[in-house]
N, C-alpha and C positions, 0 to 999 in steps of 0.2 A: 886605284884610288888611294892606297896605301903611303906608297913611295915619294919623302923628300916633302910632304905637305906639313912637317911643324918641325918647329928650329931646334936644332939638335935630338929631336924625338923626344921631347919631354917624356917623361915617366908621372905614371898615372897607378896608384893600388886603387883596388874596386874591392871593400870589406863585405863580402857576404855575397853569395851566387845564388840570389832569388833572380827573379823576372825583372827588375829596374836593374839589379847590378847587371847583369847577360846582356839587357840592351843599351846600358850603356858604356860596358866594356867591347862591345862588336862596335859600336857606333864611333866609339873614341879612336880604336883599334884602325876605324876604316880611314879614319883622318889623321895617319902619320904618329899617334901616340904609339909609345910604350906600356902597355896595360900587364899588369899583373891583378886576377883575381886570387885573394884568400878566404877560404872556408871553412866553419869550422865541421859542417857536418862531412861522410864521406860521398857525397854527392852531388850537383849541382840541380841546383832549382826551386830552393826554399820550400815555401808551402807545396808547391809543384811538388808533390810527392805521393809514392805509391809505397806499394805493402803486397807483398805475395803470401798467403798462405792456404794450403792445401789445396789447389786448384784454382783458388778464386782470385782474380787480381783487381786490389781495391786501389783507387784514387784518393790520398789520403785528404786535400784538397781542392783547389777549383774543381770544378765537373761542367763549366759549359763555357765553350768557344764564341764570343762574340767578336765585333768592330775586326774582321782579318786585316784592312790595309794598315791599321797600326801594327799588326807583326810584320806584314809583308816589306815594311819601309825598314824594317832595321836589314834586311837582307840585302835592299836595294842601294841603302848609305855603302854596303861592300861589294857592292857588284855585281851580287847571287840573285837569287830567284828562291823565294821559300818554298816553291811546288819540287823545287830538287831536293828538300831536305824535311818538308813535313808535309804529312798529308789529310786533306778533309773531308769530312762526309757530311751533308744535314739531317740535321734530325728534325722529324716530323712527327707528332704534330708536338712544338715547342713543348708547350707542357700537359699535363691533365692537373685538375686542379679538383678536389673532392670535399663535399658542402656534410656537417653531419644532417645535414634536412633531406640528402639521398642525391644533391643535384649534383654532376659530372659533366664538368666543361671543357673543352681542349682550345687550346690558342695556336691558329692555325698561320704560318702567313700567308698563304693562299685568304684571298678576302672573298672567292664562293664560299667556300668549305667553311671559314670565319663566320659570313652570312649564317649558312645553316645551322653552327654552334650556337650563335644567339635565339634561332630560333627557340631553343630547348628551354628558354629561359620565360617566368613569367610576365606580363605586358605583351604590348604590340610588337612584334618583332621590328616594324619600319620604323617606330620611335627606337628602340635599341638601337637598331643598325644606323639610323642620322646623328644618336648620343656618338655612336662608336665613332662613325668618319668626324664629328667635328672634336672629336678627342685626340684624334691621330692628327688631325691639321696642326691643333693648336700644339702634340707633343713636340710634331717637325719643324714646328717653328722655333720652339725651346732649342731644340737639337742643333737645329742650326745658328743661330747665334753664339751659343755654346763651343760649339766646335769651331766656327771661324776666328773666336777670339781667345778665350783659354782652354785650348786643346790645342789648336795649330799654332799658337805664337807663344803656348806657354807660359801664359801670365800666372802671378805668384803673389797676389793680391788686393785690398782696392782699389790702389793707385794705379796699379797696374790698367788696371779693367776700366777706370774712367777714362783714363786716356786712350785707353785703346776704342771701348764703346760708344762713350760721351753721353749722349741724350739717351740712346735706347737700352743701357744700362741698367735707367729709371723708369723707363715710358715701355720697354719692349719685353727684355727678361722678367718671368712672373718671378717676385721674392715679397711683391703684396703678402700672399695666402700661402698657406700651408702645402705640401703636396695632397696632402689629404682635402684641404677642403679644397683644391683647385678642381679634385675628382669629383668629389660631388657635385660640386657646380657643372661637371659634364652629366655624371650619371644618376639616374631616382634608382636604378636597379643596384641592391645591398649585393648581391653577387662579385655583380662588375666592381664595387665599390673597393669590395676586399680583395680582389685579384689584382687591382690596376695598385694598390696601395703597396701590398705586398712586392714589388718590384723591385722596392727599398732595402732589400734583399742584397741588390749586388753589392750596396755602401754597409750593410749591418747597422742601420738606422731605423729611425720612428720615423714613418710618414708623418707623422701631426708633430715633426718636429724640426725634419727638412723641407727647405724652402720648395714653393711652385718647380720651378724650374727644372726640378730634379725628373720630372714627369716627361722629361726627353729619352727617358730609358726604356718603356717600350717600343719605341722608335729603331732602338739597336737591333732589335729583335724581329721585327715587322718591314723595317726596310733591307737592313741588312744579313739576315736570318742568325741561324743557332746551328753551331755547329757540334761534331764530335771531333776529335784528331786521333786518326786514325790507328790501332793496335793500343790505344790508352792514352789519358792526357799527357803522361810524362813523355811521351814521342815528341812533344813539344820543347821539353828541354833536352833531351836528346837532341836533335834536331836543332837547337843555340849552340851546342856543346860542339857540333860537328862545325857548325858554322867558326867559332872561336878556333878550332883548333886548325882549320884553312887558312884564316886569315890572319893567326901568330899571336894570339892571346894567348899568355901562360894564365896554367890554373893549378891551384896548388890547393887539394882537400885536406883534409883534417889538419890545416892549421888556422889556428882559434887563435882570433887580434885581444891581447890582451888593453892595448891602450892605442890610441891616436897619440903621435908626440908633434909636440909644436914649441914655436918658436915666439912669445911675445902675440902678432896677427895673426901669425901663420904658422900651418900645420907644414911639419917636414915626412911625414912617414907615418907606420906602424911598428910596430912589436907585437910578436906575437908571443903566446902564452913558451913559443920552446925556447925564448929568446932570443933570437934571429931578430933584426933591425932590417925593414925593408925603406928606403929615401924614395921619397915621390915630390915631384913638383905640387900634385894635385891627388886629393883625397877625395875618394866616390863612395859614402858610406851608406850600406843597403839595409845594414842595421837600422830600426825604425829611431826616429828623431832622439824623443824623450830618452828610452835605454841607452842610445849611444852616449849622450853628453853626459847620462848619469854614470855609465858603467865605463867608458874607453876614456872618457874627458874630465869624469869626474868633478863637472863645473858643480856651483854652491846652490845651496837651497833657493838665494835669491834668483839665480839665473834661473833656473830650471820652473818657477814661481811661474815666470813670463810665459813660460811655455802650456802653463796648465789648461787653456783654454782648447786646446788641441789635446781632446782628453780620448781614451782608447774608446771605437766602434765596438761592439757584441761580442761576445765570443758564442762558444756551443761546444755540446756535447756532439762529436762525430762517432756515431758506431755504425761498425760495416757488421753485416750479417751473411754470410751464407749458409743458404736453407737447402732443403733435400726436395725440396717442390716447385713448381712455377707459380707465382702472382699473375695470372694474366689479365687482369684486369688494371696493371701499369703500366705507363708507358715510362719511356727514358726518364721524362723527368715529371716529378711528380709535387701536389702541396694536399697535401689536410690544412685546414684550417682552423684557426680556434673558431668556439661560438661567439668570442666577443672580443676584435682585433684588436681595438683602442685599450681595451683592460690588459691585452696581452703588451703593449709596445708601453703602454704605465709601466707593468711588471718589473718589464727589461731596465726600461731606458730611465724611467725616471725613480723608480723603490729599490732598485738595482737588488729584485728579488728574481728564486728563478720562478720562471711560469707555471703554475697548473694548468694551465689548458694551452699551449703550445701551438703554432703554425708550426708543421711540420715539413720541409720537405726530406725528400727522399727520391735517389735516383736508383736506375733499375739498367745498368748500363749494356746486359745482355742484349733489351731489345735493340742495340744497334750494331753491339758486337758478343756474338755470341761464346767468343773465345775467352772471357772474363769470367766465365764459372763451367765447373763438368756440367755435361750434358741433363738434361733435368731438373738443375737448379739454377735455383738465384742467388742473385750477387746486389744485395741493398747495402747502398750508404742513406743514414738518416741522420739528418742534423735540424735539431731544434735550436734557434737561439737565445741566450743566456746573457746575462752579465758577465761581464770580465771579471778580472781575481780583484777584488775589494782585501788589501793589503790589510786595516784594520777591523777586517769581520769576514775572513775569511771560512769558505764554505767548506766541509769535509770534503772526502771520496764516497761516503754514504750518501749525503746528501744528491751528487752527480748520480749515483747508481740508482738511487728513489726516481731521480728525472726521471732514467731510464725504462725503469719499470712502469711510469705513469706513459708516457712515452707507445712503448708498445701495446701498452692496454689500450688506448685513444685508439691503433692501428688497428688492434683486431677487432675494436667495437665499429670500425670505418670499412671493414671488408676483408682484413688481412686475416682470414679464420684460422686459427691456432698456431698464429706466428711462434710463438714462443716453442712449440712439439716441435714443427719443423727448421727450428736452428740449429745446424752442426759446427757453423763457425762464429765463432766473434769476437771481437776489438773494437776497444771503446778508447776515445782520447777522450781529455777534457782541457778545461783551461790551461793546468796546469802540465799537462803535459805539451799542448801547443807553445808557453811561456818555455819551456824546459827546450825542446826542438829548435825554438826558432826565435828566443829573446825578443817574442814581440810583447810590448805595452800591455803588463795585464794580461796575457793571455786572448787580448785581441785580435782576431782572423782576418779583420777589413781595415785595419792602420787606425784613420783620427772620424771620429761621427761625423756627420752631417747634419748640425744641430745648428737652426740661422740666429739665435737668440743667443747663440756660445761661441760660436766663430764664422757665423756666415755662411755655414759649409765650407768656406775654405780649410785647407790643407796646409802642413808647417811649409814654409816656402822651401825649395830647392838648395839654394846658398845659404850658409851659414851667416846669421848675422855676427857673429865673431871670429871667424877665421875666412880669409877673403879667399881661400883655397880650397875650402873644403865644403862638400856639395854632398846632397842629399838625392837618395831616390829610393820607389817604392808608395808600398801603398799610405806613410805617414804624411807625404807631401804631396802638393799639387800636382795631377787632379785628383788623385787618390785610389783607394783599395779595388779591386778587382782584376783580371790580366790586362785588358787594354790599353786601362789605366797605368800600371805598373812597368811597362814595357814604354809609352808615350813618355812617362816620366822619365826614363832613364835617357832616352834620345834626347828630351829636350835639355839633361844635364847636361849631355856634350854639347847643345847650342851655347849652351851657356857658356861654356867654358871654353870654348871659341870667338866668343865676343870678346871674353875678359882679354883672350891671347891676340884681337884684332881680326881677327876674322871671322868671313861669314860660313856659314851649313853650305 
């Protein structure tokens, strides 16, 4: 697939080896390019990152495997087969979800097992279970519209989407109602209300502020299940890494792209911070939109102006814990809940304060693989979400540490009995160290919100609109933050840039 398919092998730099630069440095890589990736960290995989210490190995970022054919297609654009290079397991039961009123629900995708979960819940169990299937009908129908048009063809905004849609644009994708109130028009039960809302989780958004439509995300989970990857999530970029160095993708770590250089339209290369001038035909920056132009391109206040509406998704406090006891009463993936969700997603999303009463989730990655903490203990990651770094009212290290404290008091008032006695290990990030890592927006985890009153939920598009060269991927651009997403982006930048060049995928 490689050999003699682009004219002279153009040369391609991929800025950053997160999950949209990997897939679309293999993807370009499998169609005759020249790819060089530059890094500034020593490692590839961006947020894709781990942390060993004393026994226990944390995931510093993602922690759950959805949608596998969008990684499986960046293996197949090369040739490969991703079952030869990473492996998967599922995890059962998705999640547990913990109410402070004592109630405990699992989301199963087995729809007996499902059935009997609702049962536990107050009402008629046959009214929940008909609320529930005609929620799921209505999610797969989001789903699939979604996915046939701006997921497989990559559209990158709404011109794009009316012409590709037309009528059912208007008439068929829900962006009427809120995701939140499309839920409640499904469910009378306050439980389900805040589980199905919370979902909004994988974008680092407000439900009551991303559109209906966004309610195709337990869909991902229910139809296509939840996975782990197997010996820890960075086996996943391990496993790009192998794949790149098969197929003749140079990668070069710890060098940090001081600037994008161009020429008038167009961008010719990089430079890197040691001085080194790398020439590319074509620029794939993984760097999230807004930092790039601000920090490598250095465009003016007014450009960058335009851009504001594509404003950074949540960030959070991630601290990992290992304890000297078992939780058993969690499962892999876990949520506390605030008492009052809507007061919590105001906090965030719109006072841009941090929370007192927090949804919490918190993963327990033992119960799927036990080799991520010694024997007898655990290995929690817990991340609450936050607002991003507010440049002019910026919040201490004190302030993140208080989160944390209130944080685990919530846990142990929720079941977690004397969480704090039994920690021997711990590491905390916060905004500012995630901004510090990984020059994303603000210290944002999920790239650009999902706000329909702000940008539609759409995402920065892919192509630059001033440099006809230079291409975007990752969680800032269409379709956005999370890995599926982040990997689909990067493939669909080499469609792109296969058009530009005359040819098809």
């Amino acid at each position: 697939m490689i050999d003699g398919k682009s004219p002279r092998n153009k040369r391609v730099v991929v800025v950053g080896a997160g999950l949209g630069g990997l897939a679309a440095a293999a993807s370009l890589r499998a169609e005759g390019f020249e790819v060089r990736i530059v890094e500034k960290n020593d490692r590839i995989g961006g947020k894709l990152n781990f942390r060993e210490i004393e026994g226990y190995g944390f995931d510093l970022g993602p922690s759950i495997f959805t949608l596998p054919q969008f990684f499986e297609s960046i293996w197949e654009r090369a040739g490969k087969r991703m079952s030869d290079y990473v492996g998967l397991e599922k995890v059962t039961p998705h999640w547990r979800n913990f109410f402070e009123d004592g109630v405990v629900l699992d989301l199963y995708e087995e729809m007996d097992r499902m059935k009997a979960e609702l049962a536990k819940l107050p009402g008629d169990p046959e009214t929940l279970w008909k609320q529930f299937e005609a929620f799921l009908a209505y999610g797969r129908e989001q789903y699939a519209l979604v996915d046939e048009g701006y997921f497989r063809e990559g559209l990158d905004n709404l011109w794009e989407m009316l012409r590709y849609y037309g009528w059912r644009l208007i008439f068929k994708m829900d962006h009427r109602h809120s995701m939140s109130e499309s839920i409640a028009n499904h469910f009378e039960e306050e439980h389900l209300r805040r589980i199905f809302e919370y979902f909004i989780k994988y974008v680092g958004s407000s439900a009551v502020d991303a559109p209906g439509y966004m309610n195709l995300m337990p869909l991902i989970q229910f139809d296509y299940g939840l996975w782990y990857v197997k010996g820890g999530m960075y086996n996943l970029a391990r496993g790009l890494g192998r794949l790149l160095d098969h197929i003749g993708v140079t990668v070069s770590l710890d060098s940090e792209v001081a600037s994008i250089d161009r020429n008038g339209r167009r961008v010719t290369g990089v430079t890197l911070a040691s001085g080194e001038t790398i020439a590319a035909d074509y620029v794939v920056c993984n760097m999230e939109v807004i930092p790039a132009y601000r920090k490598l391109l250095s465009e003016p206040p007014a450009f960058l102006q335009k851009l504001k509406k594509f404003a950074p998704a949540c960030s959070g406090i991630v601290l990992h814990l290992g304890t000297d006891r078992i939780y058993d009463q969690l499962a892999h993936h876990n949520f506390f809940f605030s008492k009052n969700q809507h007061k919590h997603f105001d906090t965030v999303f719109k006072q841009g304060k941090l929370p007192e009463d927090p949804t919490i989730y918190l993963v327990a990655p033992t119960r799927t693989d036990p080799s991520k903490a010694p024997a007898g203990h655990d290995n929690l990651k817990i991340l609450p979400h936050i607002p991003p770094i507010d440049p002019d009212k910026p919040l201490t290290h004190d302030d993140y540490v208080a989160l944390k404290d209130r944080v685990i008091d919530k846990l142990e008032r929720m079941g977690l009995t004397d969480l704090r006695k039994h920690i021997v290990v711990e590491d905390l990030l916060t905004p500012v160290d995630i901004e510090r890592m990984y020059y994303s927006n603000r210290g944002s985890i999920y790239g650009v919100v999902s706000d329909w009153k702000l940008n539609q939920a759409f995402k920065a598009p892919k192509q630059s609109s001033k440099y006809k060269n230079l291409y975007f991927t990752g969680g800032s651009v269409n379709p956005g933050g999370g890995m599926p997403m982040a990997v689909l982006s990067g493939q669909k930048v080499c469609d792109r840039i296969l058009k530009q060049e005359g040819r098809s995928s």
